[in-house]
C-alpha distance (Angstrom), angle and dihedral (degrees) to the residues before:
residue distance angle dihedral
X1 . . .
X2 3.79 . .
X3 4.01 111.8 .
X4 4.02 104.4 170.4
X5 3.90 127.7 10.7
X6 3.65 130.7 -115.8
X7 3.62 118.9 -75.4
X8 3.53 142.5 -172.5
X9 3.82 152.2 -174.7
X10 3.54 138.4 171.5
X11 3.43 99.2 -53.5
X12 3.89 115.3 2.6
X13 4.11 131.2 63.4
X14 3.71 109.1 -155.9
X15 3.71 99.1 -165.9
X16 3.82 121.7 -147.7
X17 3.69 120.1 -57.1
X18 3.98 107.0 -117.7
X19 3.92 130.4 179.4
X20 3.79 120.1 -130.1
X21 3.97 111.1 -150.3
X22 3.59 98.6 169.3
X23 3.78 146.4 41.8
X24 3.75 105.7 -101.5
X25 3.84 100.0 14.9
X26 3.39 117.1 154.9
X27 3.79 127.2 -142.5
X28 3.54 122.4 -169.4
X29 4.03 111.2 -152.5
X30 4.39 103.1 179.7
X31 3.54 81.0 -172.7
X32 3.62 109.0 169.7
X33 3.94 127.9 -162.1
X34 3.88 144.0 -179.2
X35 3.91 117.6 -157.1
X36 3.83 117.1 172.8
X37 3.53 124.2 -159.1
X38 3.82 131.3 -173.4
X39 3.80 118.8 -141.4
X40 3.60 121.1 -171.7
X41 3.72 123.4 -119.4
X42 3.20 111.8 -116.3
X43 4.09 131.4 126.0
X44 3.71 111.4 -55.9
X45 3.94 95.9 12.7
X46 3.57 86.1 136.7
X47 3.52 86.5 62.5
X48 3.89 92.4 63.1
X49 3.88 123.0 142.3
X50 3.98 125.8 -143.8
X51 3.35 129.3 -171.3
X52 3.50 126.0 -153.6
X53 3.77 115.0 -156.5
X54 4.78 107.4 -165.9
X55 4.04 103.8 -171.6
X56 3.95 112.5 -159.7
X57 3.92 105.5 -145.4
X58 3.91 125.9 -166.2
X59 4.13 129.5 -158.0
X60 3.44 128.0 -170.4
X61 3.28 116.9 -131.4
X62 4.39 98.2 -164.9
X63 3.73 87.3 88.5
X64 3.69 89.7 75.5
X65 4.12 99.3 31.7
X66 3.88 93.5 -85.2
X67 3.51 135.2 -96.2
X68 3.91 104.8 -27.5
X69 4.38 84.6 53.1
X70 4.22 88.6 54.3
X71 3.75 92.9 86.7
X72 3.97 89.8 62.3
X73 3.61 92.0 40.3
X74 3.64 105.4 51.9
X75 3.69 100.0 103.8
X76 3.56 101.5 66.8
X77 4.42 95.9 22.6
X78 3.35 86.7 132.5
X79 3.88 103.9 59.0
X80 3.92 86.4 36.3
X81 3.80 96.3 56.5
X82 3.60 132.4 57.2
X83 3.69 115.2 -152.4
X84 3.77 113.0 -158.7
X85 3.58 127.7 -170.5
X86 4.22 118.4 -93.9
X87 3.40 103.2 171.0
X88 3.83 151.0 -6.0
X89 4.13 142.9 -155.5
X90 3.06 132.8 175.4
X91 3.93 123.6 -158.0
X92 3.62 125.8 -156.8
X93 3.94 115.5 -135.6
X94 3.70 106.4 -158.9
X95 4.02 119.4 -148.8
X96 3.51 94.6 -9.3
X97 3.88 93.5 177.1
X98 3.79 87.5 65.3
X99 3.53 91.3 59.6
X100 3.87 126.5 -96.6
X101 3.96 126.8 -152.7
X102 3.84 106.4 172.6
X103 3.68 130.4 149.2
X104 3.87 111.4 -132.8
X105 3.93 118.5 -158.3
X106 4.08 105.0 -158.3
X107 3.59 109.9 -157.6
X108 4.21 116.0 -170.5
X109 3.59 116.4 -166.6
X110 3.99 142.9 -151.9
X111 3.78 117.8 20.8
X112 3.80 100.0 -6.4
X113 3.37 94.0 49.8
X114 4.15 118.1 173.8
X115 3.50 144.0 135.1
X116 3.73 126.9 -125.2
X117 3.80 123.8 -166.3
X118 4.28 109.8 -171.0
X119 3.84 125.3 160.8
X120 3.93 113.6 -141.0
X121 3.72 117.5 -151.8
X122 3.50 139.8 -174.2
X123 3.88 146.6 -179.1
X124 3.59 139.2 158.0
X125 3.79 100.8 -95.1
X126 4.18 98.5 -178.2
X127 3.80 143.3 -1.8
X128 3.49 114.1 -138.7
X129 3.62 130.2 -164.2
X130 3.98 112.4 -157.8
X131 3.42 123.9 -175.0
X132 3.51 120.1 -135.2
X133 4.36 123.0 -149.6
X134 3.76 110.5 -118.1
X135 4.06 81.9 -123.6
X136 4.27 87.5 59.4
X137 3.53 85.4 55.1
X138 3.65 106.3 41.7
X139 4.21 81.0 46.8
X140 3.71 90.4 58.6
X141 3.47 98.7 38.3
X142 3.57 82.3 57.5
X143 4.02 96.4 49.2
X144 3.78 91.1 -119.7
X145 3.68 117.7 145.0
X146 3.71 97.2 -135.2
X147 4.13 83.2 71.1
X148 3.78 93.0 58.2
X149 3.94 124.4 94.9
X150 3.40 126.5 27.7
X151 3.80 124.3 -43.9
X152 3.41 125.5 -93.6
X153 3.77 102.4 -107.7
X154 3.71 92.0 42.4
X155 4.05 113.2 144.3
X156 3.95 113.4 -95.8
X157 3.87 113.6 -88.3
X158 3.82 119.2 -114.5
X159 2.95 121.2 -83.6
X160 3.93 128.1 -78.1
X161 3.93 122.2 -82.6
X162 3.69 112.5 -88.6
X163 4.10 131.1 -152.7
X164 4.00 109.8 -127.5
């Protein structure tokens, strides 16, 4: 069943790459993934809307002989298939900052039809305090774009998402 692993990077799980022989087949993924985001504080930062945008992709596999010639062709699967884009949702996560633990059935219609069941969750992880140069602030003040992002000396961000 499984052709590639999970992957991430700073912003985008690709879970694993799975074959579907049969109508009704079901695949269970247990992919597990930790993103970390950074809000600034500033009033209503609770308040603070996500959205979370899952992509269904589909491969063909007839390029390489179909699904009995995958075995052979694992190596390079990736340069041999192209995956193109069947479908798209996007969920909004609502105060995430507060925390958020929601379960989220995905539901993909017409010819690539499947179900996906995910839990979301959230919590605040750390609280920060940055210190901004007098300059920065002037600069934004100001509206020039020298001022925006974070300062210079800021701390080092956490570090980036990993798959478990």
């Amino acid at each position: 069943h499984n052709i590639l692993p999970a992957v991430t990077n700073d912003t985008i799980l690709t879970t694993k790459t799975f074959t579907i022989r049969y109508c009704e087949e079901e695949v269970e993924l247990n992919d597990i993934c930790e993103f970390r985001i950074e809000f600034p504080v500033a009033p209503n930062y609770l308040e603070i809307n996500c959205i979370l945008e899952v992509q269904l992709h589909f491969g063909e596999l007839t390029k390489i002989g179909g699904v009995d010639k995958l075995p052979q062709n694992v190596a390079n699967v990736k340069e041999v298939i192209e995956f193109k884009l069947a479908s798209t949702q996007k969920i909004l996560l609502k105060g995430l900052a507060k925390g958020v633990s929601q379960y989220v059935r995905l539901q993909y219609d017409g010819a690539y039809y499947s179900v996906c069941n995910m839990t979301i969750n959230s919590t605040i992880f750390a609280y920060r305090y940055r210190i901004i140069p007098i300059e920065a602030v002037i600069a934004m003040k100001k509206g020039k774009p020298e001022g925006k992002g974070p300062p210079s000396n800021a701390p080092a961000l956490p570090p980036r998402p990993k798959t478990l």
